[in-house]
DSSP file (Angstrom, degrees, kcal/mol; ACC not computed):
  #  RESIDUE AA STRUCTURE BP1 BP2  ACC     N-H-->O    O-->H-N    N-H-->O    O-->H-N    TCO  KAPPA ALPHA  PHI   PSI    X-CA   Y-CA   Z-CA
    1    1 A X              0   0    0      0, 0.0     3,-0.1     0, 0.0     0, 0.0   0.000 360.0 360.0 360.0 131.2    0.0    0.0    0.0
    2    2 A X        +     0   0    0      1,-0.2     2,-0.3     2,-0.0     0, 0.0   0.740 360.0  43.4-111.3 -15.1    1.9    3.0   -1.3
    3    3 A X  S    S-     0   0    0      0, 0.0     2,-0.4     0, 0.0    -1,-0.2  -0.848  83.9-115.0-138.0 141.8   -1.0    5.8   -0.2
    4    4 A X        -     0   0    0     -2,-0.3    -2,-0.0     1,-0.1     0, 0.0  -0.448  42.3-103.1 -80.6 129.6   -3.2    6.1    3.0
    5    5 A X        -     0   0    0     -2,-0.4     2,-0.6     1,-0.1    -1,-0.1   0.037  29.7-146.9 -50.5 157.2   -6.8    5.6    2.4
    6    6 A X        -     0   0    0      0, 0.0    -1,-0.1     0, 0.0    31,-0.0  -0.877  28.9-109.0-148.2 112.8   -9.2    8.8    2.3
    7    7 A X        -     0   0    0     -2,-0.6     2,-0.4     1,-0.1    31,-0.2   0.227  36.8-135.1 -32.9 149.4  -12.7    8.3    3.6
    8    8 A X        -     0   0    0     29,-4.5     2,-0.5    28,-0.1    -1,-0.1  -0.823  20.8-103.1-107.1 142.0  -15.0    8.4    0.5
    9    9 A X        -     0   0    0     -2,-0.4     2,-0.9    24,-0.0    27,-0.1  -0.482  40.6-113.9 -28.6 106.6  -18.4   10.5    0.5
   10   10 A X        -     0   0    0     -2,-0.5     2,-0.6    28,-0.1     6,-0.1  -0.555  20.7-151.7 -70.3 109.9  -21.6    8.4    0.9
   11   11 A X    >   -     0   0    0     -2,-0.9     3,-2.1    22,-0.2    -1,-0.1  -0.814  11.6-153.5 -61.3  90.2  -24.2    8.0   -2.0
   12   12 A X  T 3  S+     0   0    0     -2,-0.6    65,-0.1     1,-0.3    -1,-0.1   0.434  91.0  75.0 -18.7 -34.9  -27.7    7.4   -0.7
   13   13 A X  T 3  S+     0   0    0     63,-0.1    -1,-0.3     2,-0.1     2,-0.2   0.835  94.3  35.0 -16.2 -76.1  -27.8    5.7   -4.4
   14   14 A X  S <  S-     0   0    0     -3,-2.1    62,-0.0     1,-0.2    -3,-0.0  -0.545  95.1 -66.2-142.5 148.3  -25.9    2.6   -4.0
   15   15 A X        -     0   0    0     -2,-0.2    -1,-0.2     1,-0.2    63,-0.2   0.136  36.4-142.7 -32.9 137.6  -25.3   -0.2   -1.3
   16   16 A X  E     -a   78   0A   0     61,-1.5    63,-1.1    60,-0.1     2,-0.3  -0.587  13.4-163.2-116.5 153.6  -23.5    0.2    2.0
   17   17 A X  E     -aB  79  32A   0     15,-2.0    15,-2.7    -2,-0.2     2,-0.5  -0.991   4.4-165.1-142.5 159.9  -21.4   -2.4    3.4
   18   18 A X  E     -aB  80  31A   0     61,-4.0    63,-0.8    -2,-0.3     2,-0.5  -0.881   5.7-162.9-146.4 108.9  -20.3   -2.7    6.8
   19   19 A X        -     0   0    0     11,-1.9     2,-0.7    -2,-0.5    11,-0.4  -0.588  10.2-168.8 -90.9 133.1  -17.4   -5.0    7.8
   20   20 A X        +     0   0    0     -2,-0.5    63,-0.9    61,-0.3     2,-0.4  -0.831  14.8 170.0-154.0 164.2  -16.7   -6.2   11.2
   21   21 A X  E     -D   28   0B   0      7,-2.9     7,-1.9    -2,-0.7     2,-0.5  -0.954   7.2-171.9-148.2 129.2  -14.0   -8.0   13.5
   22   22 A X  E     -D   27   0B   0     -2,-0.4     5,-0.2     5,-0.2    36,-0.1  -0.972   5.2-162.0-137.8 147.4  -13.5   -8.5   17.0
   23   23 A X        -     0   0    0      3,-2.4    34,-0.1    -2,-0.5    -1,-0.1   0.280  50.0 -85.2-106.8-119.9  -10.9   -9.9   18.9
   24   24 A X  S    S+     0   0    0      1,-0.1     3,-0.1     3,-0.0    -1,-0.0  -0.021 127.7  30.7-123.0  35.4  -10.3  -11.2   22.2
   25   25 A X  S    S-     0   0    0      1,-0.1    20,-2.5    18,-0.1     2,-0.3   0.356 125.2 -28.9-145.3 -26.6   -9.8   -7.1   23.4
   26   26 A X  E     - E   0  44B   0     18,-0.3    -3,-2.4    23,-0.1     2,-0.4  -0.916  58.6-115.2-167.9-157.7  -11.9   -5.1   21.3
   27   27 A X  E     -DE  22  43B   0     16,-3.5    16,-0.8    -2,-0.3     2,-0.3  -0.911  10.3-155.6-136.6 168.3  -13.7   -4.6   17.8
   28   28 A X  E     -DE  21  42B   0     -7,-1.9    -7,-2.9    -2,-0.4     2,-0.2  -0.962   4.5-167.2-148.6 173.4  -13.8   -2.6   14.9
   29   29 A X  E     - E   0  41B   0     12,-1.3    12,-0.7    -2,-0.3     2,-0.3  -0.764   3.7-161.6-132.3 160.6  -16.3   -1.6   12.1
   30   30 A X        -     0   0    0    -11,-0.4   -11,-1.9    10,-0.3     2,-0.5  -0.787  15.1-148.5-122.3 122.4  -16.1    0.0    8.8
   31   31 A X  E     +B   18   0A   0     -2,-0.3     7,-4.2   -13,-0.2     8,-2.1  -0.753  35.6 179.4 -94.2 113.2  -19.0    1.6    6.7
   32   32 A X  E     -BC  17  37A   0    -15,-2.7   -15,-2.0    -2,-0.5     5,-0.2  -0.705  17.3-175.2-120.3 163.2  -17.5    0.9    3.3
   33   33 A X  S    S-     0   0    0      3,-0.5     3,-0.3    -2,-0.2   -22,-0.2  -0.134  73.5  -9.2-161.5  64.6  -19.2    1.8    0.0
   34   34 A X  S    S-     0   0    0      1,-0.0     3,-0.1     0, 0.0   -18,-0.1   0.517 132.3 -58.3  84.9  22.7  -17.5    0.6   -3.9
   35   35 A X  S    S+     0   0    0      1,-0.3     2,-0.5     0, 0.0    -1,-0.0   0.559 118.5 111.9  79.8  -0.7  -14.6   -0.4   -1.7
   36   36 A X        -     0   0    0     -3,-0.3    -3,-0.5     1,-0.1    -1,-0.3  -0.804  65.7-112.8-113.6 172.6  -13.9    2.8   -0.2
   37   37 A X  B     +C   32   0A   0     -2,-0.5   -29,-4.5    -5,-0.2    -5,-0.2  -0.087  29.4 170.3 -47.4 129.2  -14.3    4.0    3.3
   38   38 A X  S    S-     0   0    0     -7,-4.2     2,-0.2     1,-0.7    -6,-0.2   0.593  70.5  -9.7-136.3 -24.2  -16.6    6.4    4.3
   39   39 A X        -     0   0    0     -8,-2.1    -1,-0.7     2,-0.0     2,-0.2  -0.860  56.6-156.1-137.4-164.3  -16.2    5.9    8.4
   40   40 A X        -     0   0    0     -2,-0.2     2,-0.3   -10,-0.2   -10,-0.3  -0.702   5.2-172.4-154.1 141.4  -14.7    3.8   11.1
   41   41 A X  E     +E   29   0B   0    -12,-0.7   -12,-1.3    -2,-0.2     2,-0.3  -0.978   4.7 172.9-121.1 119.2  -15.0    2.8   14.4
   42   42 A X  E     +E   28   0B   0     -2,-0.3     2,-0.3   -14,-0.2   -14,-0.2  -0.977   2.5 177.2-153.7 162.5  -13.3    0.8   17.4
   43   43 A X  E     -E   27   0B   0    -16,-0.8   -16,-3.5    -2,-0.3     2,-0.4  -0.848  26.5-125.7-153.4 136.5  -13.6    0.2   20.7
   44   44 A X  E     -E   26   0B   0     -2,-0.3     2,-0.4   -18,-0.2   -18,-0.3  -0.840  37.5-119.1-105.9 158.1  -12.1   -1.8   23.4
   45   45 A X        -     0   0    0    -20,-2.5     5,-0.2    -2,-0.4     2,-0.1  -0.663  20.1-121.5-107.0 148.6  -14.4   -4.0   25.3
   46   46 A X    >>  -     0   0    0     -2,-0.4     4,-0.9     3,-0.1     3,-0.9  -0.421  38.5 -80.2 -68.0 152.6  -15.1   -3.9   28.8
   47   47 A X  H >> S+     0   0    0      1,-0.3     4,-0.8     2,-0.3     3,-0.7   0.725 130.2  38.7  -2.7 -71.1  -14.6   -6.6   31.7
   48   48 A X  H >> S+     0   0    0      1,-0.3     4,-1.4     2,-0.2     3,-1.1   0.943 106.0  61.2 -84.0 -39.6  -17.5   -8.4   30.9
   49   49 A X  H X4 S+     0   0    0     -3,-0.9     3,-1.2     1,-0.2    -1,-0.3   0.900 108.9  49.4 -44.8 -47.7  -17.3   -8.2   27.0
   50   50 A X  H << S+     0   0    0     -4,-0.9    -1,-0.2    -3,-0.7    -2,-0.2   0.622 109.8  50.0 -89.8  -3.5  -13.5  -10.3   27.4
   51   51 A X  H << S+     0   0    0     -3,-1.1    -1,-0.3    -4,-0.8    -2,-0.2   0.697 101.8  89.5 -75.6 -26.2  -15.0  -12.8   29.5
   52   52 A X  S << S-     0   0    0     -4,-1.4     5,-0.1    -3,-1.2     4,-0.1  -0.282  84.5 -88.9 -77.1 152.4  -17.9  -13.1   26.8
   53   53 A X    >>  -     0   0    0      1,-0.1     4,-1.4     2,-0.1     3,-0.6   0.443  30.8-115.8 -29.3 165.5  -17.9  -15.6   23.7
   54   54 A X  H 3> S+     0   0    0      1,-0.3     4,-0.8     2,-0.2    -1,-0.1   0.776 120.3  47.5 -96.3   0.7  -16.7  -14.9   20.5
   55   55 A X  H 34 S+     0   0    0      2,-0.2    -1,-0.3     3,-0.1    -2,-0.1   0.116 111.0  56.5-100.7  34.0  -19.8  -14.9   18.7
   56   56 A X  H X4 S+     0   0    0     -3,-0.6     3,-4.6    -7,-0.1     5,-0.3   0.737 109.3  51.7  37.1 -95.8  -21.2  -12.5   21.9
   57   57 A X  H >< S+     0   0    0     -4,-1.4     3,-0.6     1,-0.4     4,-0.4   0.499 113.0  41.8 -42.1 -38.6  -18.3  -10.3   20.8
   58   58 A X  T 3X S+     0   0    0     -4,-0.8     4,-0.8     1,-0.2    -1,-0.4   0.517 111.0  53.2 -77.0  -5.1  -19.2  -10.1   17.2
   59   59 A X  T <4 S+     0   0    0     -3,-4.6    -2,-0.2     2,-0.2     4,-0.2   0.163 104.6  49.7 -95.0  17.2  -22.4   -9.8   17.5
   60   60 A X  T <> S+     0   0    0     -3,-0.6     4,-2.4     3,-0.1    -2,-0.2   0.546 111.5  59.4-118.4 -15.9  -22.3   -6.8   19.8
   61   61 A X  H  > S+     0   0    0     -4,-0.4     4,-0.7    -5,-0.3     5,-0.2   0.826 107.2  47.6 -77.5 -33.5  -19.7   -5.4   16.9
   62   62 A X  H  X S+     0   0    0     -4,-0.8     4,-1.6     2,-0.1    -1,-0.2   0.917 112.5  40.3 -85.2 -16.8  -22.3   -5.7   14.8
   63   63 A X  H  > S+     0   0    0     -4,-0.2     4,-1.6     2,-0.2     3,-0.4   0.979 111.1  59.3 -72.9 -65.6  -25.2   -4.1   16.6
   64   64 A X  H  X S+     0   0    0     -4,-2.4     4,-0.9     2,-0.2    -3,-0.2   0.873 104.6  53.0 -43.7 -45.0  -22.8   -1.3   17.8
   65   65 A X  H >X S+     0   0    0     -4,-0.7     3,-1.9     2,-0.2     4,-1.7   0.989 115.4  50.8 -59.3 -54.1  -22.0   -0.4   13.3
   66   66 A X  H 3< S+     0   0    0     -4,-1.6    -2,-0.2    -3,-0.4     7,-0.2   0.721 112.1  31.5 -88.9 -10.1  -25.5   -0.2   13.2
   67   67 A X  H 3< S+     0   0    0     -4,-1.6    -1,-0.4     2,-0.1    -2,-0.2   0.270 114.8  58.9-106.4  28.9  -26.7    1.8   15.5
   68   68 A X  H << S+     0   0    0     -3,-1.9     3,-0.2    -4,-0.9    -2,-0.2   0.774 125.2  22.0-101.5  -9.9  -23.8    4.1   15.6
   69   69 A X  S  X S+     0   0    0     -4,-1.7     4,-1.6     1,-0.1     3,-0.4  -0.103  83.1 123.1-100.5  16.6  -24.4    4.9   11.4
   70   70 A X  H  >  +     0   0    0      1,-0.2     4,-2.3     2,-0.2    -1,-0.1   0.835  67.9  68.9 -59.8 -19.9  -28.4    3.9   11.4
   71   71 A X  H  4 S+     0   0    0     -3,-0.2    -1,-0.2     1,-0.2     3,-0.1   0.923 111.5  28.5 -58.6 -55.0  -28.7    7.6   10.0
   72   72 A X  H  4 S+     0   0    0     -3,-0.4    -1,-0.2     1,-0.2    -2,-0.2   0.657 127.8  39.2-106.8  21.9  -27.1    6.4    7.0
   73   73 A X  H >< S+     0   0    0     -4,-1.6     3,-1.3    -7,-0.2     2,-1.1   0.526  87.7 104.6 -90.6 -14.3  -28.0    2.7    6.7
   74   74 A X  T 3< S+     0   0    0     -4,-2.3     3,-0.1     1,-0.3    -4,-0.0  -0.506  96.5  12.5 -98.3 107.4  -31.8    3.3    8.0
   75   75 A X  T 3  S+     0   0    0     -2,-1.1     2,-0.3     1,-0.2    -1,-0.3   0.223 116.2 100.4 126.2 -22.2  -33.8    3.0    4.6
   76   76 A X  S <  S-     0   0    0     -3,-1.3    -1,-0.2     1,-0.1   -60,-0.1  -0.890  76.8 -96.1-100.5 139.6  -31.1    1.6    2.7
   77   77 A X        +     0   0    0     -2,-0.3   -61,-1.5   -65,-0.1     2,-0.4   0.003  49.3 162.0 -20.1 108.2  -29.5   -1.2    1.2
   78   78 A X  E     -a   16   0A   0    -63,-0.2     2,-0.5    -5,-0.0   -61,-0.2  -0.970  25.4-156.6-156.3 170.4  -26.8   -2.8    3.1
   79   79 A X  E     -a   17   0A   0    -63,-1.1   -61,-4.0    -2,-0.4     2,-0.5  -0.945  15.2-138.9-149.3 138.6  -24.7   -6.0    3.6
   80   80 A X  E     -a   18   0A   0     -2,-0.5   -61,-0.2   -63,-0.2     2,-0.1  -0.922   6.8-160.1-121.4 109.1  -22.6   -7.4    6.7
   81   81 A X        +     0   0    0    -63,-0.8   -61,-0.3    -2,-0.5     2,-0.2  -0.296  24.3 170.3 -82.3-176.8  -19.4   -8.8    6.1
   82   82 A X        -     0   0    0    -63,-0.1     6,-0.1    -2,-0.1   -61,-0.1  -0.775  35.6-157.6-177.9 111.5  -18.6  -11.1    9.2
   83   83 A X        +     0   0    0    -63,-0.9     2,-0.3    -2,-0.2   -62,-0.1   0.691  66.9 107.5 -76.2   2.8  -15.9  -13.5    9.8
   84   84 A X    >>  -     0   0    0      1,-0.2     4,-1.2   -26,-0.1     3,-0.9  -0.510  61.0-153.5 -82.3 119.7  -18.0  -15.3   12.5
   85   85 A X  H 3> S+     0   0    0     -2,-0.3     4,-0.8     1,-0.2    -1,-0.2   0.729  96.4  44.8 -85.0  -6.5  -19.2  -18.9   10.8
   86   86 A X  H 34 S+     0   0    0      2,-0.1     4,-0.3     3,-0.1    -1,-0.2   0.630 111.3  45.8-106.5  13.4  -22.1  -18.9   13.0
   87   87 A X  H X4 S+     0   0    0     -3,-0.9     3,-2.9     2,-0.2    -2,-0.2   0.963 112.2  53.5-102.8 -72.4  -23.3  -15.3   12.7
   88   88 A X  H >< S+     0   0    0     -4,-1.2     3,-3.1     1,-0.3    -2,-0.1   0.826 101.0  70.0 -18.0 -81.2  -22.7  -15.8    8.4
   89   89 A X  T 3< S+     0   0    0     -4,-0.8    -1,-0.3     1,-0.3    -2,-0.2   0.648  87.9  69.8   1.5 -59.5  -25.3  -19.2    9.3
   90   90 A X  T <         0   0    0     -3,-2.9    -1,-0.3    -4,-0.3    -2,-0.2   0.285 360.0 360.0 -89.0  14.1  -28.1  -16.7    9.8
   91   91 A X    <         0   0    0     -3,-3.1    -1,-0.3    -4,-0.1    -2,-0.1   0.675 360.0 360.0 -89.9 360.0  -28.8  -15.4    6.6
């Protein structure tokens, strides 16, 4: 990678995507859109979050993308990458 990425503009148009990954200390999210970036967000988890599973812990990463960007997901298309193989199950 020779150049730092630069957050994109959103277009109400076209399809949101929102990736997310947590590990065994915290999470992060990205609101992606045509492959670039348009936010991000991460978080370390509290005491009870590093005792909790790891599909717990992705699944609170994924509630936490959406309600902190529901302003621009709520009405629009959008798709949730996940590495989690039982969260992926539930579509």
């Amino acid at each position: 990678m020779t150049e730092s990425p630069v957050l994109a503009l959103p277009n109400f148009e076209q399809e949101f995507f929102v990736e997310t990954d947590a590990s065994g200390s915290g999470m992060g999210v990205v609101l992606l859109q045509n492959g670039h970036p348009i936010s991000y967000h991460s978080k370390k988890f509290c005491p009870r979050f590093l005792q909790a599973s790891t599909y717990v812990r992705e699944l609170h990463a994924i509630t936490s993308a959406i309600k902190k960007w529901r302003t621009y997901l709520l009405g629009n298309k959008f798709t949730i990458h996940t590495d989690q193989r039982s969260l992926k199950e539930l579509t």
